[in-house]
Backbone as a ProteinNet text record, in pm:
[ID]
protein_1_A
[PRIMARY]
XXXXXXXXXXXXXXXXXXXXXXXXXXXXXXXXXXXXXXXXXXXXXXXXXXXXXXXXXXXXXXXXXXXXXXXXXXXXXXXXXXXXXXXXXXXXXXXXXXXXXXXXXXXXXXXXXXXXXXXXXXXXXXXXXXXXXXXXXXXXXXXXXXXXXXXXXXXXXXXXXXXXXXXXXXXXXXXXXXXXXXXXXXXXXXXXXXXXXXXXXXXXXXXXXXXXXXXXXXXXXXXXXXXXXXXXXXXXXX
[TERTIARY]
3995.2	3877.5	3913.3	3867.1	3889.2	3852.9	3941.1	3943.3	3790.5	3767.7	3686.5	3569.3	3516.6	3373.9	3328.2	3170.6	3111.7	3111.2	3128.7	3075.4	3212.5	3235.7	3418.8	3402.1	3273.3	3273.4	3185.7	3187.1	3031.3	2933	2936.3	2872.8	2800	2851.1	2791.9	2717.9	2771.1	2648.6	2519.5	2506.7	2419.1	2313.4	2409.8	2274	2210.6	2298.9	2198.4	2090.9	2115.2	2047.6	1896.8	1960.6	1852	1727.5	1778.5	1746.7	1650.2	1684.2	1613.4	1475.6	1515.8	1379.6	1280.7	1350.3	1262.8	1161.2	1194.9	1082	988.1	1002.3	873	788.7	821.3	751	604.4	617	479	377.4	428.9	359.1	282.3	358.9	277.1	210.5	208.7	148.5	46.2	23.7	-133.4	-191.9	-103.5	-180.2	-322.3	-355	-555.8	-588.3	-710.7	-805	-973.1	-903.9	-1055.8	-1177.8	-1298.9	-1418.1	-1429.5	-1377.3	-1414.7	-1552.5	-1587.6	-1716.3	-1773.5	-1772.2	-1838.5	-1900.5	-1816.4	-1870	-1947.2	-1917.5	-2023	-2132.8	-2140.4	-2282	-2359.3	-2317.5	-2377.7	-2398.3	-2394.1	-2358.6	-2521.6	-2600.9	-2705.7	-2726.3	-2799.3	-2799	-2696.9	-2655.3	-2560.7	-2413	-2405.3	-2301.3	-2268.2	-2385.9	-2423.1	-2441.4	-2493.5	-2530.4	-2340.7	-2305.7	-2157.8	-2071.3	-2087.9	-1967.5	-2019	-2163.7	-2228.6	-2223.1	-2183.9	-2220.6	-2330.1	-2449.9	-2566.3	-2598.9	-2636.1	-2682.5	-2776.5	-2831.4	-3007.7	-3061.1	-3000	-3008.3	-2958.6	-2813.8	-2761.8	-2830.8	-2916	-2969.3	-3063.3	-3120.1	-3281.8	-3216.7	-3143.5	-3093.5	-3086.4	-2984.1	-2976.3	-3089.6	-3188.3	-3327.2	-3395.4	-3337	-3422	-3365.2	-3212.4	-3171.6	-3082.8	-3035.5	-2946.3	-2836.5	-2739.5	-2632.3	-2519.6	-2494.7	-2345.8	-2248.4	-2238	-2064	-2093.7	-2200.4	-2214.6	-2114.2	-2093.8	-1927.2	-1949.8	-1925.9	-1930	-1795.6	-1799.3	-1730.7	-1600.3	-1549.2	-1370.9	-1381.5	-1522.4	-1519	-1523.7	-1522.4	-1494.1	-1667.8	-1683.4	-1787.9	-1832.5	-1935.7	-1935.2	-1879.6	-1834.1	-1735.6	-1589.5	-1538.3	-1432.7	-1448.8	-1601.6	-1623.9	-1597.6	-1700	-1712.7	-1529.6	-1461.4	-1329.6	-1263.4	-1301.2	-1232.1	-1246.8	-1382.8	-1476.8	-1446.7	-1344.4	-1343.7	-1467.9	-1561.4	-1687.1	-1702.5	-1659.7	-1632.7	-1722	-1840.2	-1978.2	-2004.6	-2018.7	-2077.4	-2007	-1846	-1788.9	-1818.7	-1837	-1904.4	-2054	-2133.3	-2250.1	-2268.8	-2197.4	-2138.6	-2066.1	-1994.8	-1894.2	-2007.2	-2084.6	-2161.9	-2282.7	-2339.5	-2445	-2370.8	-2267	-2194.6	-2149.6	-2064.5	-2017.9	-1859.5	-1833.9	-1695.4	-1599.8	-1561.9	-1410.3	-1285.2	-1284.6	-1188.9	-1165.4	-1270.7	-1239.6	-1162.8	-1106.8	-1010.1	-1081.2	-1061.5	-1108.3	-1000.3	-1041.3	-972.4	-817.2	-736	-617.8	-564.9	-656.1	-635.1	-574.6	-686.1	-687.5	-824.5	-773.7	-857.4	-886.3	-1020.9	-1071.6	-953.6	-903.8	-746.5	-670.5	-559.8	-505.4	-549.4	-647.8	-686.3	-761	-737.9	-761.6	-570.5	-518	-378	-281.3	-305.7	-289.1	-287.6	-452.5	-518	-478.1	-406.3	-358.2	-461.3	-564.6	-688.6	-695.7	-657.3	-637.4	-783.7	-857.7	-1039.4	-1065.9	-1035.2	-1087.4	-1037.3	-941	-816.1	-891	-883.1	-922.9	-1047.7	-1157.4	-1283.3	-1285.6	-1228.6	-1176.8	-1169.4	-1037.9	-916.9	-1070.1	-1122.7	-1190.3	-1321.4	-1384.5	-1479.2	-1426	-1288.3	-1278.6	-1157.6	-1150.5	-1053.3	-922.8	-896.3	-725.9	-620.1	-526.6	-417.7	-267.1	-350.5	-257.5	-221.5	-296.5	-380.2	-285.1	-268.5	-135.5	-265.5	-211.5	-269.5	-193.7	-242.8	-199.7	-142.6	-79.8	-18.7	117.5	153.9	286.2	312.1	231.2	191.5	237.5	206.4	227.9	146.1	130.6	13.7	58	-87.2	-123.4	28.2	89.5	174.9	302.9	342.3	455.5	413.7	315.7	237.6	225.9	188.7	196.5	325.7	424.9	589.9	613.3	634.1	590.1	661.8	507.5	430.9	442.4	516.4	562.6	456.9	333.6	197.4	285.8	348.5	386.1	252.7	143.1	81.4	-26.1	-23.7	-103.7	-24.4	139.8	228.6	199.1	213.4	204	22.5	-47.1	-175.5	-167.6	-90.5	-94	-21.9	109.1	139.3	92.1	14.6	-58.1	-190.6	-230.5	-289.3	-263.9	-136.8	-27.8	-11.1	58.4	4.7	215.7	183.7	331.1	448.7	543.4	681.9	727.7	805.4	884.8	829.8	699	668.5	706.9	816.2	840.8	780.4	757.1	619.4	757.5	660.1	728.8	813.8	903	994.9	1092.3	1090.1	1181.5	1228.2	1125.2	1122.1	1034.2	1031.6	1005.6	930.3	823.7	841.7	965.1	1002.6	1163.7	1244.8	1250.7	1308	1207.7	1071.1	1052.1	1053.9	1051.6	1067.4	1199.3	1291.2	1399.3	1423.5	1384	1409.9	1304.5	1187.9	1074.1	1061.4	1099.1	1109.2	1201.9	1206.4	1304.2	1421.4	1399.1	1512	1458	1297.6	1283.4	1212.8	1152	1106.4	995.9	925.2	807.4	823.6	948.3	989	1104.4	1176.4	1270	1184.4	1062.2	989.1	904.3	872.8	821.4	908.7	1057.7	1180.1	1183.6	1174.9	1204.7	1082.9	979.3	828.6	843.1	892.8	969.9	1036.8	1181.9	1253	1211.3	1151.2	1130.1	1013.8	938.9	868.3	935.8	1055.2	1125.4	1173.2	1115.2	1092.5	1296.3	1301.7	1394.6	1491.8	1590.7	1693.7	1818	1795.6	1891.5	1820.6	1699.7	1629.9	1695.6	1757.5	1804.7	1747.9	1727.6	1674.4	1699.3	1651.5	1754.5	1849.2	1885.7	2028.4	2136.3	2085.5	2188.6	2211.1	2148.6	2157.3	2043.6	2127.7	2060	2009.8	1902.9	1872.9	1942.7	2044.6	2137.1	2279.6	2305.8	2293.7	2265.1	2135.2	2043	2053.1	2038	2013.5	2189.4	2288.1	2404.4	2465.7	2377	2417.7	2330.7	2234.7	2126	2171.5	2251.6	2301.1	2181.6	2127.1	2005.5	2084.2	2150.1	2235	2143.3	2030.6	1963.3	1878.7	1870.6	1815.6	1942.2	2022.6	2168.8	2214.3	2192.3	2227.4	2106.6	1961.6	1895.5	1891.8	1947.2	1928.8	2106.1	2176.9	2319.1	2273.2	2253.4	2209.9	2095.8	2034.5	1948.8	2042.3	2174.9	2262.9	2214.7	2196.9	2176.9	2347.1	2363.2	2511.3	2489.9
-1253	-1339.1	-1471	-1543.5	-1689.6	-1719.3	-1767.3	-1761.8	-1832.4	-1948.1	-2075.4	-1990.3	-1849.8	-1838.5	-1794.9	-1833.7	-1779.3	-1656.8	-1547.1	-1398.2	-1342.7	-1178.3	-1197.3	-1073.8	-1003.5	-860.3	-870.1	-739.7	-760.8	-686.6	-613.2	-608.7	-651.4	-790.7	-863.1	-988.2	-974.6	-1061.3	-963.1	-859.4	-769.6	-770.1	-779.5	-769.2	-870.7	-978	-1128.2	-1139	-1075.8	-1066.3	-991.2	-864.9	-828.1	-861.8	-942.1	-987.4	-1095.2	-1194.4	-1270.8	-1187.9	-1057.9	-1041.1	-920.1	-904.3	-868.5	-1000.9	-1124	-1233.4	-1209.8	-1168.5	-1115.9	-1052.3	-955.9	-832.9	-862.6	-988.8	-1006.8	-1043.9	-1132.1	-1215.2	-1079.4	-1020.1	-866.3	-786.3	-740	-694.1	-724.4	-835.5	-923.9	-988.2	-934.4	-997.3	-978.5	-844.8	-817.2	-898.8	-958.6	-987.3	-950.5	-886.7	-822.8	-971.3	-919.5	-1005.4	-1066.2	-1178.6	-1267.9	-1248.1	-1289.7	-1295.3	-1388.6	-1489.3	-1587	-1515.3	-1444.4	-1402.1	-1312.9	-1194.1	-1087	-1137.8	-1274.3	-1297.2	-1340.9	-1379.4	-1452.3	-1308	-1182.7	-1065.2	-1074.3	-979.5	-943	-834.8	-727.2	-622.3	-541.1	-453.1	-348.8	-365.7	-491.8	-602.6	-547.7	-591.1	-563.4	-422.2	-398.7	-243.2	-131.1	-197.2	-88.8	-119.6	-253.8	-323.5	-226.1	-193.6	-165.8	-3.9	5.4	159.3	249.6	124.1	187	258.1	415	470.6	526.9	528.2	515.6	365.3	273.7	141.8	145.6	194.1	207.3	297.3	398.9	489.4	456.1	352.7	302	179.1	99	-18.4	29.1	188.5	204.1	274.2	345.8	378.8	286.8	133.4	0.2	-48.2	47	-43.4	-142.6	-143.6	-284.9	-266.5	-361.2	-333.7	-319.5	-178.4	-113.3	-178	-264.3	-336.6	-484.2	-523.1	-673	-705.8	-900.3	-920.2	-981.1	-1018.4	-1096.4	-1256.6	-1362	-1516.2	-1441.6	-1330.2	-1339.4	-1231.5	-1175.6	-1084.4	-921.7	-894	-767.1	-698.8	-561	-476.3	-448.2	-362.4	-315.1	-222.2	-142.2	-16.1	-61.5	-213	-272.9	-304.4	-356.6	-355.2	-264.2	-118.4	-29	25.7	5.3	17.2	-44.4	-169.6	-232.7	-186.9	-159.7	-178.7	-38.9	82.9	245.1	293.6	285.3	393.8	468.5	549.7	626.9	734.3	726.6	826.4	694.7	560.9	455.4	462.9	533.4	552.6	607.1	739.1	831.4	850.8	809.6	770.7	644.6	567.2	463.7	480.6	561.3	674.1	775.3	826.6	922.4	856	780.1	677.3	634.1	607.6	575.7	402.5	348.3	258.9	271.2	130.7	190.4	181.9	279.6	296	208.7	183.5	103.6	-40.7	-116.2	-266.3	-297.4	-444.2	-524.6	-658.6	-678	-828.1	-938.7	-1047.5	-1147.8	-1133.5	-1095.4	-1078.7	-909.3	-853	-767.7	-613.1	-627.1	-482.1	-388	-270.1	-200.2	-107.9	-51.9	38.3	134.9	194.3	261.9	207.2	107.1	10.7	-28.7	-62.9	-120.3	-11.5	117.6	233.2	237.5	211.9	324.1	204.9	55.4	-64.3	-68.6	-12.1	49.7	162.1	214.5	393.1	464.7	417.3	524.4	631	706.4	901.4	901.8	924.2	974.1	922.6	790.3	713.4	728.2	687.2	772.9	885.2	991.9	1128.8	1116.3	1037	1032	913.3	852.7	763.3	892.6	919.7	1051.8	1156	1159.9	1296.9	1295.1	1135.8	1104.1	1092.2	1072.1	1069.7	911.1	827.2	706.7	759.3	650.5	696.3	627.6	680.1	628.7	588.2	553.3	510.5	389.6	304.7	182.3	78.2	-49.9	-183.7	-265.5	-267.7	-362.4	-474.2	-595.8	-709.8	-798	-941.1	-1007.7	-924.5	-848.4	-829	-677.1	-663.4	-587.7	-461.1	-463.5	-318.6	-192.3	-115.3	32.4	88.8	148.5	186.1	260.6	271.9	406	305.6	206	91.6	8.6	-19.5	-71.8	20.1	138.4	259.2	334.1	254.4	301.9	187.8	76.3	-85.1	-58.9	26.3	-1.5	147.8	235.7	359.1	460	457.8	554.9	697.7	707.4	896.7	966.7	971.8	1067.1	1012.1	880.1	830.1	874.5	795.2	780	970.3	1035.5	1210.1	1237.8	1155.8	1225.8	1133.7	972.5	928.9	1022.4	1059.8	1192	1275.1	1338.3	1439.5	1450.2	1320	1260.5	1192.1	1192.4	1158.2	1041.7	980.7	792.9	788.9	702.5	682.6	628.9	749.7	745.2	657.8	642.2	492.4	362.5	347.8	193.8	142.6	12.4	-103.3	-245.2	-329.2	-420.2	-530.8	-693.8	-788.5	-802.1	-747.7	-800.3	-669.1	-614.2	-543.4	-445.4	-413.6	-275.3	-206.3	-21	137.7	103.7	182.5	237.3	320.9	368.5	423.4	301.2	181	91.7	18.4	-3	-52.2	20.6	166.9	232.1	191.7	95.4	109.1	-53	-158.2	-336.6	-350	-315.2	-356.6	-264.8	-146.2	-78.6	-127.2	-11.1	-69.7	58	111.9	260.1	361.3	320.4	441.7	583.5	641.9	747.6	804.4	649.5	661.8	629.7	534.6	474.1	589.8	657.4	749.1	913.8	953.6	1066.6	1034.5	850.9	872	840.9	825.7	836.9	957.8	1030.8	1132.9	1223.5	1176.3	1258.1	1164	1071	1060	1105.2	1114.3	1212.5	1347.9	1401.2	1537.4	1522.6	1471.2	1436.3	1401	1375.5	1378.9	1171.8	1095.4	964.6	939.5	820.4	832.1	727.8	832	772	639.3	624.6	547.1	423.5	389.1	278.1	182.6	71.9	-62.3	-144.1	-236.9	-371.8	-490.4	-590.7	-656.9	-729.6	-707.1	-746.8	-616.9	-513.1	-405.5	-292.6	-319.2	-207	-108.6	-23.2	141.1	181.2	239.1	293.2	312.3	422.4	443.7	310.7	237.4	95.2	42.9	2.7	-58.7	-16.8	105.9	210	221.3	213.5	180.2	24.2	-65.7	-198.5	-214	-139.5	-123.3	-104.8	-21.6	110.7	204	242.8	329.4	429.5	552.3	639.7	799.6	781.8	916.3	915.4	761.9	782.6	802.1	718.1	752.4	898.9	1015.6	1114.7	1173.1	1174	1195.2	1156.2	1040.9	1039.3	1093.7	1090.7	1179.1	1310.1	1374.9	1501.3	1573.1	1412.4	1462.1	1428.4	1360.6	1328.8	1186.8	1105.3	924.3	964	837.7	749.3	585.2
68.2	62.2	-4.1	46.5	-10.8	-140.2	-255.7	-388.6	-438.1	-333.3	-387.5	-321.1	-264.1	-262.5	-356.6	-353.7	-525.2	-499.5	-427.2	-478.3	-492.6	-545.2	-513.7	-398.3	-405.5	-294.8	-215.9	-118.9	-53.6	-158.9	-241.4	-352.2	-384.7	-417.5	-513.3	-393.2	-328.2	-202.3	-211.4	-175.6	-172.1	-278.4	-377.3	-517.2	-518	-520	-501.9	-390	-310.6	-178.4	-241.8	-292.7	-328.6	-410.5	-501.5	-648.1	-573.8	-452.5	-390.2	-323.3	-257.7	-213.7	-306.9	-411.4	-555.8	-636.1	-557.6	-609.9	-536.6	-414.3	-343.2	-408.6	-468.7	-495.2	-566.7	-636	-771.5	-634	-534	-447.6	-373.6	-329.5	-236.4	-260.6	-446.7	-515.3	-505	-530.2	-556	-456.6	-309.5	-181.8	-149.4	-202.6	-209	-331.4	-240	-335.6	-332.5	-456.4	-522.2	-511.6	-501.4	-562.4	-708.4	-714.8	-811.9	-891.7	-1066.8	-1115.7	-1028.2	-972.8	-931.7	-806.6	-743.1	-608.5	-641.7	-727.1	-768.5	-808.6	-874.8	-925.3	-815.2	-713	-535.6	-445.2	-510	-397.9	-417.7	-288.8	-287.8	-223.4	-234	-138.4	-103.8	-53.2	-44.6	-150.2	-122.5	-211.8	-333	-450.8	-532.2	-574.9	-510	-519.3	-479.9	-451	-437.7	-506.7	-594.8	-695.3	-794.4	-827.1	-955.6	-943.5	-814.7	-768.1	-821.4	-777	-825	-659.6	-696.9	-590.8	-574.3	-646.3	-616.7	-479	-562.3	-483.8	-358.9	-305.5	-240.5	-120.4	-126.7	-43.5	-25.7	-153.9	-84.6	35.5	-15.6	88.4	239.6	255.7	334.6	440.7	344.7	437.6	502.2	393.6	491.8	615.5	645.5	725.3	700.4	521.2	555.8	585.3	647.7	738.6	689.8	695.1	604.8	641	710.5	773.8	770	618.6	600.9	550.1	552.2	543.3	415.1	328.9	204.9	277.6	212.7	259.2	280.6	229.2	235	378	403.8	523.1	442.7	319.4	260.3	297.7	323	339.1	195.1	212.9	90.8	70.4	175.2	136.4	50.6	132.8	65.7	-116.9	-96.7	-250.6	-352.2	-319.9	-402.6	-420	-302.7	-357.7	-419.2	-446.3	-519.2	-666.8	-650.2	-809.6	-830.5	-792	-789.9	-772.6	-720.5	-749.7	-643.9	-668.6	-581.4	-504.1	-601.3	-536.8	-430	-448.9	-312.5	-226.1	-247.8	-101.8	-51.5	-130	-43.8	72.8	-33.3	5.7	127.8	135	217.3	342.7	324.7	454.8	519	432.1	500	597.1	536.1	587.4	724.1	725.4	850.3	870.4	723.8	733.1	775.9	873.3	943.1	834.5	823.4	717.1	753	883.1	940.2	921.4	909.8	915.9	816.1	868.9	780.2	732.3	591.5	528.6	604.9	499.4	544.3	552.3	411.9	446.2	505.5	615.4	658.9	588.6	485.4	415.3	452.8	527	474.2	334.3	326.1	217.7	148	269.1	210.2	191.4	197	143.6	9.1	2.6	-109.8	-217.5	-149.5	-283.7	-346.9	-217.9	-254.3	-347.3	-323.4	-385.6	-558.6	-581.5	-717.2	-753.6	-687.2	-729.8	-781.2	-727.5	-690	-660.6	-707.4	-577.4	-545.7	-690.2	-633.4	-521.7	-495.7	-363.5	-270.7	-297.9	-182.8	-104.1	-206	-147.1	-105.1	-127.4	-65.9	91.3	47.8	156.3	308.2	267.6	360.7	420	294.2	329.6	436.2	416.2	498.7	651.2	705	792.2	795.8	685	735.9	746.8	830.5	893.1	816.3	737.2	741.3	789.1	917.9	1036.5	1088.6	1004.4	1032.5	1005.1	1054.1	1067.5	963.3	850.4	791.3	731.1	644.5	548.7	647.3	572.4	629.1	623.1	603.6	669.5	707.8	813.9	942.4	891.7	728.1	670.8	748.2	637.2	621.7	476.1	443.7	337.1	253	342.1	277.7	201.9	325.6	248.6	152.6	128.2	-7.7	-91.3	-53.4	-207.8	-242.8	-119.6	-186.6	-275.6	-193.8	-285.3	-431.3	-448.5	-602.4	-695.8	-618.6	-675.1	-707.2	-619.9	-648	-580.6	-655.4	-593.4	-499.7	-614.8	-571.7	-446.2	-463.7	-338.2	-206.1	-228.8	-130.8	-60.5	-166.1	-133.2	-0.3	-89.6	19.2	132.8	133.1	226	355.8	298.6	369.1	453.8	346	397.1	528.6	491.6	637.5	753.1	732.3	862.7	833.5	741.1	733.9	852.8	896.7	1005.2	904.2	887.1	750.9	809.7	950.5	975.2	1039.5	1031.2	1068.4	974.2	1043.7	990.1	1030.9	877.3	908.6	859.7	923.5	958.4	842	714.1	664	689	790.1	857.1	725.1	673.6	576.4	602.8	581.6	609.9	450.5	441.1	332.7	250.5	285.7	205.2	179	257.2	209.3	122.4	117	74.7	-151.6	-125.8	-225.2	-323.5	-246.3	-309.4	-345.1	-229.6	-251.7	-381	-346.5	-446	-538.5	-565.5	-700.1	-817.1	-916	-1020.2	-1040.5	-949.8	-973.5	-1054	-1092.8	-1221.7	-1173.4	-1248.1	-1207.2	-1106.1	-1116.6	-1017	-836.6	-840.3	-759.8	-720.3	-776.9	-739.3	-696.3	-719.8	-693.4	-575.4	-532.1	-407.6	-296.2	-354.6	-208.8	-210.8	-319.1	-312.2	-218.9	-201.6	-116.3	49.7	10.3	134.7	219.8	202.2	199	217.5	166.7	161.2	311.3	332	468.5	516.3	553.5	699.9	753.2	661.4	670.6	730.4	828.7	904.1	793.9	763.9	654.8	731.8	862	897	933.7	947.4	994	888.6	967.9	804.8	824.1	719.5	706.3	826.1	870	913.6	923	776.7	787.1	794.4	859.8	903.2	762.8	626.8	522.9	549.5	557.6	540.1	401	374.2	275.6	168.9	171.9	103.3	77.7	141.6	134.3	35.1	26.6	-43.3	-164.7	-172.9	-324.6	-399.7	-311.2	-342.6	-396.9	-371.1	-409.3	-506.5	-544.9	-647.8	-780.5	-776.6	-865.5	-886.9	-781.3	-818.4	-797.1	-893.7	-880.6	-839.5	-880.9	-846.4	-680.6	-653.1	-534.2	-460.8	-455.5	-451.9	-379.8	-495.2	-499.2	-356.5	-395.4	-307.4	-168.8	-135.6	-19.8	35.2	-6.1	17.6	43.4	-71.3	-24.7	66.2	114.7	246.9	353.4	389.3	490.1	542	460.9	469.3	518.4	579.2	579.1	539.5
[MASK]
++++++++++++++++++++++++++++++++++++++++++++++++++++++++++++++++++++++++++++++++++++++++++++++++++++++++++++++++++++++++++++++++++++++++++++++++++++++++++++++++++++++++++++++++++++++++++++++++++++++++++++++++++++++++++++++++++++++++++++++

């Protein structure tokens, strides 16, 4: 290798590589946005009533008729609300009444997304249980619920996303799996190493790479993440 380049291995290209798309990570984190005080104080009707998860209010609103799939300026429902705000009896009550669980706000989150975001399980599980799908292409970067809750290391979300079939190898426009994304945007620690590891153990496809051609084990090798490392070896990564 030529004396005068700055890196001396492919190693060490790699980490830098990585280290570049770990600045991502604060930006993706915080791609939902919750309802502002300013906006909560402008909510009226169902709005209001699912931020506060008042449900008394909520069941009278809905005997009148008011319209469970109203949009608030950013486009959020009130089902989107009460998830934001956790209350999790207005999901319910909200899902049952027969608001669509499905829609997307402005930056294309749905209700599940934005429980599994919050590492919400209660909601989560009331979400799942009313009937929403976690199958769903959401955010600006043509994620689903499940690569945002590897992201961010929610084991136990990433686990029920699972369990309701959320799709282990869709890859969204930065040409990362959730399993990859468990490993660029984590920190190697325990939370981030137990949901490769519920990965993994679901069957999630260990050879899909980035596009720049790194494989999982790859990735977790230029990391020094030595236990995911070990885990994905002993599931037969190459």
């Amino acid at each position: 290798m030529n004396r005068n380049h700055p890196f001396k291995s492919l190693t060490q290209i790699l980490r830098v590589t990585l280290c570049s798309f770990a600045l991502l990570a604060p930006t993706m984190a915080t791609a939902q946005v919750p309802p502002t005080a300013s906006e909560v104080a402008r909510y009226s009707g169902l709005h209001v009533a699912a931020h506060k998860g008042d449900i008394a209010e909520i069941e009278r609103l809905i005997s009148a008729k008011a319209d469970l799939n109203a949009r608030d300026p950013y486009g959020r429902t009130p089902l989107h609300v009460a998830t934001h705000a956790g209350k999790v009896d207005a999901i319910r009550v909200l899902a049952k009444a027969g608001a669509n669980l499905g829609l997307l706000e402005k930056d294309r989150y749905d209700a599940v997304t934005i429980a599994a975001v919050a590492n919400n399980e209660d909601a989560l599980r009331a979400l799942l249980a009313a009937g929403a799908s976690a199958k769903l292409t959401t955010s600006r970067y043509d994620g689903t619920a499940l690569i945002a809750a590897a992201h961010l290391g929610h084991t136990g979300v990433v686990k029920q996303l699972i369990a309701a079939g959320a799709p282990l190898d869709h890859v969204n426009n930065l040409h990362w799996t959730a399993l990859i994304e468990s490993i660029v945007l984590g920190d190697g620690g325990p939370r981030h190493t137990e949901t490769l590891r519920a990965l993994v153990s679901a069957g999630a496809n260990l050879q899909l790479a980035d596009r720049n051609g790194n494989t999982p084990l790859r990735l977790a090798q230029g990391r020094g993440y030595k236990t995911m490392v070990e885990i994905l070896q002993k599931a037969g990564a190459k």
